[in-house]
C-alpha positions in Angstrom: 199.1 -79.3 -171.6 202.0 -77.1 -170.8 200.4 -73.9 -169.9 196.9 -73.2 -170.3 197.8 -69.8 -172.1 199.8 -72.4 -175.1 196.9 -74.8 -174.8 194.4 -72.1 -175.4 196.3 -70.7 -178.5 196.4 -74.1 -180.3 192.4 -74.4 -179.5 192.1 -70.8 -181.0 193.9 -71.5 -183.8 192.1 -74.8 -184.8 188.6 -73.4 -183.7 188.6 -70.3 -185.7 185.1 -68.2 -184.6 183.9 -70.7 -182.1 183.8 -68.4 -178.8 181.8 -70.4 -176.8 183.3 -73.2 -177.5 186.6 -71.3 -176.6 185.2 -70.0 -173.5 184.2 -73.5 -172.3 187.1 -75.3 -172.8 189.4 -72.5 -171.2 187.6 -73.0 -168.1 188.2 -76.2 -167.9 191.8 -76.0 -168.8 192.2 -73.6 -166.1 190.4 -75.6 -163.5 192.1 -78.7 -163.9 196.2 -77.4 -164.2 197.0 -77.2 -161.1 195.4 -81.0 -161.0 197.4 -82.1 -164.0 201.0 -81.2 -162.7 199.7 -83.5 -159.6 198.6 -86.3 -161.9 201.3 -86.5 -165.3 199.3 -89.6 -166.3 197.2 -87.6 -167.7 199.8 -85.4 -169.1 201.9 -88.0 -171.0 198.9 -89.2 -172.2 197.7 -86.1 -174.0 194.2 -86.2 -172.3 193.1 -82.9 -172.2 194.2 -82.2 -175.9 192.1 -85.5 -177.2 189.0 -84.5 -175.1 188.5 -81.1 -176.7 188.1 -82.7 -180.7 185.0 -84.3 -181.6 185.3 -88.2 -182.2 182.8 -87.5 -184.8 180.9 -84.2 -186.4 178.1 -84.8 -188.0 176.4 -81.9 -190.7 173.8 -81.7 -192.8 170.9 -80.5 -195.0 167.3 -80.2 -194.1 164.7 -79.6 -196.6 161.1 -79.0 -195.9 157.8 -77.7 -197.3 156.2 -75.4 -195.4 152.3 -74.2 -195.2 153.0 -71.6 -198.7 154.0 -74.9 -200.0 157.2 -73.0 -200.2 160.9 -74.9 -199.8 162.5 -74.0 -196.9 166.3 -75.3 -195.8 167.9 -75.7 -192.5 171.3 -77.0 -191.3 171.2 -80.0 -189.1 174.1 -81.2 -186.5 175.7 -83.9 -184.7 178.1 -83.4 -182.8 179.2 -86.8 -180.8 181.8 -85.4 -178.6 182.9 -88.9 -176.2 181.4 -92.4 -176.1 184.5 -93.4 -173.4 181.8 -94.0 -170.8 178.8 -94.6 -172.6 176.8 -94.1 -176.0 177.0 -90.2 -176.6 174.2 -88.3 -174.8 172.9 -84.6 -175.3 170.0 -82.7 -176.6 168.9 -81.4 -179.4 168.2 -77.6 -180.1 166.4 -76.0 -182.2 167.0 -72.2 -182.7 168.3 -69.7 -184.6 171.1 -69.2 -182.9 172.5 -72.7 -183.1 175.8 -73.0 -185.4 179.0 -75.5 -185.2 180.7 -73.9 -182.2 177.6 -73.4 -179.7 176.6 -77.3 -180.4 181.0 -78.1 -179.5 181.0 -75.9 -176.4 177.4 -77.7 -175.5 179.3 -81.3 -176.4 182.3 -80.7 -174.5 179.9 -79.5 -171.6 178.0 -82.2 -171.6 180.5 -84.8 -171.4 181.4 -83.8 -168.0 177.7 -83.2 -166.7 177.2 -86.9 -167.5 180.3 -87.8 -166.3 179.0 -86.4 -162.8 176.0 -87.8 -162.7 178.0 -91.3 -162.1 175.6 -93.0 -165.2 177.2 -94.5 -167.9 176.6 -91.8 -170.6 179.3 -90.3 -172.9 178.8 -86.9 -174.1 177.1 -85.2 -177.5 175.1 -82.0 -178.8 172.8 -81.6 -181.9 170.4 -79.9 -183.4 169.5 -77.0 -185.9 169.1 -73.2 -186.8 165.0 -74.2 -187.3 163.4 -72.0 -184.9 159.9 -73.7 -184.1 158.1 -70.2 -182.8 156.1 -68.7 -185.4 155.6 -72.1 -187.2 152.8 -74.3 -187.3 152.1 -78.1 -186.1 152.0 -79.4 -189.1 155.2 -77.2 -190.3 157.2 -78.8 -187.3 156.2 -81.9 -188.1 157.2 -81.7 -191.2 161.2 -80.3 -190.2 161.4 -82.9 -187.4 160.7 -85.6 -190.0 163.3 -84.3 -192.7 166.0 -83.5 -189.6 165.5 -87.5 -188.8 165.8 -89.0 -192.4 169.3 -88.3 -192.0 169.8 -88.1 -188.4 168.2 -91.6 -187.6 171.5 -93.1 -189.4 174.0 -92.0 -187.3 172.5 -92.8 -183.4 171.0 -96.0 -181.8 170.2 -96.8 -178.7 174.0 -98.1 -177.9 175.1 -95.6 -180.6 174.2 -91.9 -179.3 170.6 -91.5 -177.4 169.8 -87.5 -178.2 166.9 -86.0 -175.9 165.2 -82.3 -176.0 166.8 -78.6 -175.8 165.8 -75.3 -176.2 163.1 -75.3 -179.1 162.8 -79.0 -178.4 160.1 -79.8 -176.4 157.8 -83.3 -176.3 155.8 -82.4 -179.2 159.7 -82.1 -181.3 160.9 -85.5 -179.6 157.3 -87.3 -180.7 157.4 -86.5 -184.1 161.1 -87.3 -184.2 160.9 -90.9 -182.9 157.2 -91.3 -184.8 160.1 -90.7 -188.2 162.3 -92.9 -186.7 160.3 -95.9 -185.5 158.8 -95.8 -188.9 162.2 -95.6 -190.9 164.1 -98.2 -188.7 160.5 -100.6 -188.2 161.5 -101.1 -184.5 160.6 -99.3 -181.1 163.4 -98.6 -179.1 164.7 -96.3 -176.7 167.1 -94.1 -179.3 165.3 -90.6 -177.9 164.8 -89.7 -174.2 162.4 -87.1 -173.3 159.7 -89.3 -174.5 155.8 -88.8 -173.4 154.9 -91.0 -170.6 152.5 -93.2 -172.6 155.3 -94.3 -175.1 158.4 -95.0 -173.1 158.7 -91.8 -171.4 159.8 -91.2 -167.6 157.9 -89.8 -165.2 159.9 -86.5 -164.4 161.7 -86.1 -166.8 160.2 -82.7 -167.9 160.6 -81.2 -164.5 163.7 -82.7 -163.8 166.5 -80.0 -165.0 164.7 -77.6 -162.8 164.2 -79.9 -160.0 167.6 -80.9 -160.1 168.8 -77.6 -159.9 167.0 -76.6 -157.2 167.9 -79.8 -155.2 171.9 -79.2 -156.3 171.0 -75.4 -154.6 169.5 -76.7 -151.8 172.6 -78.8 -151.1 175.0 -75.6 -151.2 172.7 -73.9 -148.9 172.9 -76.5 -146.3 176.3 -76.2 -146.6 175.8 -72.8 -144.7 172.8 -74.0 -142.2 170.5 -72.2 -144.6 167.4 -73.4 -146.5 164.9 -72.1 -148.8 162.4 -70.8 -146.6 161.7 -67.0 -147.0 164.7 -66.6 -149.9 163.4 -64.3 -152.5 164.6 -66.0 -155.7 164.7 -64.5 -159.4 164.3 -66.6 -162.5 165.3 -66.0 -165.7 163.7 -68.1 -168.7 159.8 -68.8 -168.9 161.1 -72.7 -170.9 160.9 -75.9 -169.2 163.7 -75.6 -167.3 162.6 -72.0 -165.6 158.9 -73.5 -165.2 159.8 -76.3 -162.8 162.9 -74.2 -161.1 159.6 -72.4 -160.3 157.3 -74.7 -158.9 160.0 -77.0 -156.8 161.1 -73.3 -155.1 157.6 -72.2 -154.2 157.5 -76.1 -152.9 160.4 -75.7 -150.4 159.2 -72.2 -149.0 160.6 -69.7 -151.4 159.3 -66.4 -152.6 159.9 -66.5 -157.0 159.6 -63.0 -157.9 161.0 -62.8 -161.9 160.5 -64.5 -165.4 162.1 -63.9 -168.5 162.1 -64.6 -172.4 164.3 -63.0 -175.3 162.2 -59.4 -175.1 162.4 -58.8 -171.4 161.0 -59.7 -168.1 158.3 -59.7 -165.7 159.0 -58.7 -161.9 156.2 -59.3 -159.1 157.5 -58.1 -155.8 155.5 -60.3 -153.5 156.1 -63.1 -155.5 154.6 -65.3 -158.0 151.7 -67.7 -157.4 151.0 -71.3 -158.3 148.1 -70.2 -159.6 150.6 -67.3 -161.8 152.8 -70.9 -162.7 150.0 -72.4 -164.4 149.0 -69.5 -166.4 152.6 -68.9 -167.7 152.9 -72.8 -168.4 149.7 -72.1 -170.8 151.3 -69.4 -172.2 154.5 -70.7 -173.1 154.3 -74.7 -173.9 150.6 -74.4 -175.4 149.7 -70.8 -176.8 153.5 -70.2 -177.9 152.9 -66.8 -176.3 155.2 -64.2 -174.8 156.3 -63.3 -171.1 155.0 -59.7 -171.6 151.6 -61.1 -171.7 151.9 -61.8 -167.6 151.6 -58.2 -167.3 148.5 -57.6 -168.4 147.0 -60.9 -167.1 148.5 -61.1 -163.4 147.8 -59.0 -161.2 151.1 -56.8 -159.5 153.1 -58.0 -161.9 155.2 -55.2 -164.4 156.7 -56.0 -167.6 160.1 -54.4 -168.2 161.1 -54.5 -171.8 164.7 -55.6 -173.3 165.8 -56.0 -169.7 167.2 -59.0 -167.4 166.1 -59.8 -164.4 169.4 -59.2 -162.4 169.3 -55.9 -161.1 166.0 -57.2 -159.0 167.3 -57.6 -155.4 167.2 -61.0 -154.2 168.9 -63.6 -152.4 169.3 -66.8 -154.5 169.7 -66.7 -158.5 168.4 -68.8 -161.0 170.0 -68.0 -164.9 167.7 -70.6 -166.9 167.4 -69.2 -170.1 170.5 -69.3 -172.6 174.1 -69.2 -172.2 175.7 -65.7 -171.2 172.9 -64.3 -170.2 175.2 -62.8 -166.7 178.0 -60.4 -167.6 180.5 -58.6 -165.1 178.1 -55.8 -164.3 175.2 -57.7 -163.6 177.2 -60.4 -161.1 178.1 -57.2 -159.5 175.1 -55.8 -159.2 173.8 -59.0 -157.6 176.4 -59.4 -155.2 175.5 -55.5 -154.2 171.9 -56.2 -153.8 172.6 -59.1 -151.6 172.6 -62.3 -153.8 174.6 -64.6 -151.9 174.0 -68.0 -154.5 173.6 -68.6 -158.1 171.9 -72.2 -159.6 172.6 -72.0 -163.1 169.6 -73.9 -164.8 171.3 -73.0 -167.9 174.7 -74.1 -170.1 176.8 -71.6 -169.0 175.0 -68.7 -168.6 177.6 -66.6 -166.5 180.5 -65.2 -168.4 184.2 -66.0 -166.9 184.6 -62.4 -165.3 181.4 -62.4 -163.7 182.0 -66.0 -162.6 185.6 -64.3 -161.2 182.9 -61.9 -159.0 180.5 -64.5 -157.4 184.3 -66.2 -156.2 185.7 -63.1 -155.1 182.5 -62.8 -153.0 182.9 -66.0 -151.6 179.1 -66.6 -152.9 177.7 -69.7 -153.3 178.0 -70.5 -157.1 176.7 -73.7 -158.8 178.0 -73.9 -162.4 175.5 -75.3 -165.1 177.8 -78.7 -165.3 177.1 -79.6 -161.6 173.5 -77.4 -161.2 171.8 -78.2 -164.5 172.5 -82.2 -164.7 169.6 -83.4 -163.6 167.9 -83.4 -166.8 170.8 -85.9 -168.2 170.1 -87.9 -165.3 166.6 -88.7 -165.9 167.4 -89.1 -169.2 169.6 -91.8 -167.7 167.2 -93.6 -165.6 164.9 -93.3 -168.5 167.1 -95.0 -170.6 167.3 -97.3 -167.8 163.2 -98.0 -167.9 163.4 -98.8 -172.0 166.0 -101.3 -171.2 164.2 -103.4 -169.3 161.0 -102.7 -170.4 159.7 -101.3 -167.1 157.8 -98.0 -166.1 159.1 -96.4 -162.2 157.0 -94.9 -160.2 157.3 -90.7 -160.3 158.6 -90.5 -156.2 161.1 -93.3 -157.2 162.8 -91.6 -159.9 162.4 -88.1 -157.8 164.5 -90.5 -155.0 166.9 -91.2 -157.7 166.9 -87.7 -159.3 167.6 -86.3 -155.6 170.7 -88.8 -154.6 172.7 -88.3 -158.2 172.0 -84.6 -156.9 173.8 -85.2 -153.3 176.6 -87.0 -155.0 177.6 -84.6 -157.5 177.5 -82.1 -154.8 180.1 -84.8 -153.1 182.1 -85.0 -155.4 182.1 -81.0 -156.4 182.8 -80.6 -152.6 185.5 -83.3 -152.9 187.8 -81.7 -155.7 186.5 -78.6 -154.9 186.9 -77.6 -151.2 189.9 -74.9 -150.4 191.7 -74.8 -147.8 190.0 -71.8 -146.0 186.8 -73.9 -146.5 185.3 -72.0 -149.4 183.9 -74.3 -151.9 184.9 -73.5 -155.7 181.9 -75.6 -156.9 183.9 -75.0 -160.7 186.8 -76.5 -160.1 185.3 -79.2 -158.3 182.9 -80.5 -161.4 185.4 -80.0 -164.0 188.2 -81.7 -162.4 185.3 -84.8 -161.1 183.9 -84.9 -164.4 187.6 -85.0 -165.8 188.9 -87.8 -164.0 186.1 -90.2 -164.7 186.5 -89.7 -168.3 190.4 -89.5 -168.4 190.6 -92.4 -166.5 188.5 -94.8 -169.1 190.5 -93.0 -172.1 193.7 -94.4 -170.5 192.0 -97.3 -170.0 190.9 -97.9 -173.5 194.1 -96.9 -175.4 194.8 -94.7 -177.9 191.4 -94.3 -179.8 
């Protein structure tokens, strides 16, 4: 990579359309330069360039029948982005929104998450334009077995081990290994995620927003602070916002906003765990939306077609979707007094308002570093199936909180300026670079 602005061009060029894939990958770039001209290794050996393409895309058709008896078609993807440090792991989405260039920016994201988390697990993204809300059990059933008659062919569980995203919950990941135990007549750990009774791992469902919460926590002792008394906003009402929730009223926090795709809920003297239990019935068993809080809890008001981020608060959480921050909004939290930002999500902060939180010398965990502790479970779970053994829930949490503390080393390691400001970017992309580069060299041209 001569320049990053040359770099970027030829990425454009060859990724027509793919923005967030284009917005990923230029982060990166610009992160790791400066470490590049230091390190021409990894220069003469093209790294950077080979990392970006896909050592394999997988695309194709879904058929199913749903309750009209009607024939409905989806697309289904693959993308297995690196196996240089492991079989390719990533999640699976299911949502509308999901085309060829959101599962490559996911991909090339979640190589370097894993790559932090120290496990060895390579990097890959899948899923589908299905969107589960709306449908039936028996209609999901039916789209998660068609999606794994052609999936089941192309991962394994030394192949590419795929777990749950957005739209992919544990009802999704039973009914896709159910299909593939029964088309591959063995039980094996090829899907992470799993329910408890079946090869699961204890945490797992909480552990995104657990681990971003412990990656937070980190930061803040960086600065003598803790979580005691911080009024927090959420954004998301999903998995990963629901336990982000209940491990920050754990350590003392004050949770005062929720989200989903029509707007948000705001109660200013903070949500209850008794409130965290009704919104966990709402969304992962009624399929309901946020704007039913309002009516149901009491203080709480529903503001429609709005974000959260103009509610003044002193730690962020963005755990819904990716770009859900723009340049206003990081100013407007800055303004109001927001002085650190978790990102449960894949990059939900767009570069410019990324550019604000650094100006402001804020505390700002990018998804890469923040939201890896769902990969890491996924890890240790892998971990359990291989052995054929079941840990206890405070030993993974143990586990779950160290991989925490050392990608917070290592972001502080590559990271740390010399006025002493942390860039917490730059550190996990150029820590989850060099793990990866370095086995690429190591394994030749390939």
């Amino acid at each position: 990579m001569e320049s990053v602005k040359e770099f970027m061009a030829e990425v454009v060029r060859k990724n027509p359309g793919e923005l967030e894939f284009h917005q990923a990958v230029e982060e990166v770039a610009e992160s790791i330069a400066p470490f590049l001209k230091k390190n021409p290794q990894y220069n003469e050996a093209n790294i950077i360039e080979r990392m970006i393409v896909p050592e394999r895309v997988v695309i194709f058709r879904v058929p199913w029948i749903d309750d009209n008896q009607k024939i409905q078609i989806n697309v289904g993807y693959r993308i297995e982005m690196s196996s240089a440090i492991g079989p390719y792991k990533g999640g699976l989405r299911f949502h509308p929104s999901v085309n060829l260039g959101i599962l490559k920016f996911l991909a090339f994201e979640q190589v370097f998450k894993n790559s932090l988390t120290t496990l060895p697990l390579g990097g890959g993204k899948g899923g589908s334009d299905f969107d589960p809300k709306g449908k039936s059990d028996m209609e999901v059933m039916k789209f998660c077995q068609s999606f794994m008659s052609e999936l089941f062919r192309h991962i394994g569980e030394n192949t590419d081990v795929p777990a749950g995203d957005i739209g992919v919950g544990s009802r999704e990941i039973g009914y896709m290994f159910g299909q593939y135990k029964r088309l591959k007549n063995e039980f094996t750990g090829v899907l992470t995620g799993k329910g408890v009774n079946w090869g699961g791992s204890l945490i797992r469902p909480e552990a995104t927003g657990y681990g971003c919460v412990y990656f937070v926590h980190e930061m803040l002792k960086t600065r003598g602070e803790d979580f005691g008394g911080k009024i927090c906003t959420v954004s998301g009402a999903g998995n990963v916002a629901q336990y982000t929730f209940e491990k920050l009223l754990e350590l003392g926090a004050k949770v005062v906003t929720l989200s989903d795709s029509n707007g948000f809920i705001h109660k200013p003297e903070g949500l209850t765990v008794e409130d965290l239990r009704f919104v966990m019935e709402l969304k992962n068993i009624k399929r309901g939306r946020i704007s039913d809080c309002a009516k149901a809890l009491k203080g709480c008001k529903y503001y429609k077609g709005k974000r959260p981020w103009a509610v003044p608060c002193d730690i962020a959480f963005p755990s819904a979707t990716q770009n859900e921050i723009d340049e206003k909004d990081a100013k407007t939290l800055v303004k109001n007094g927001c002085f650190a930002i978790g990102e449960g999500a894949n990059m939900p902060t767009i570069p410019d308002a990324v550019k604000v939180f650094q100006e402001a010398r804020i505390l700002y965990a990018p998804g890469k570093a923040a939201n890896a502790g769902g990969v890491s479970t996924s890890g240790l779970e892998m971990s359990q199936n291989s052995i054929r053994t079941a840990w206890t829930r405070e030993e993974v949490d143990r586990k779950l909180r160290q991989i925490k503390i050392n990608i917070h080393e290592s972001c502080v390691q590559y990271g740390k300026q010399k006025d002493g400001y942390i860039n917490y970017v730059a550190g996990a992309n150029i820590a989850g670079f060099v793990k990866v580069a370095d086995a690429m060299l190591d394994q030749g041209v390939v």
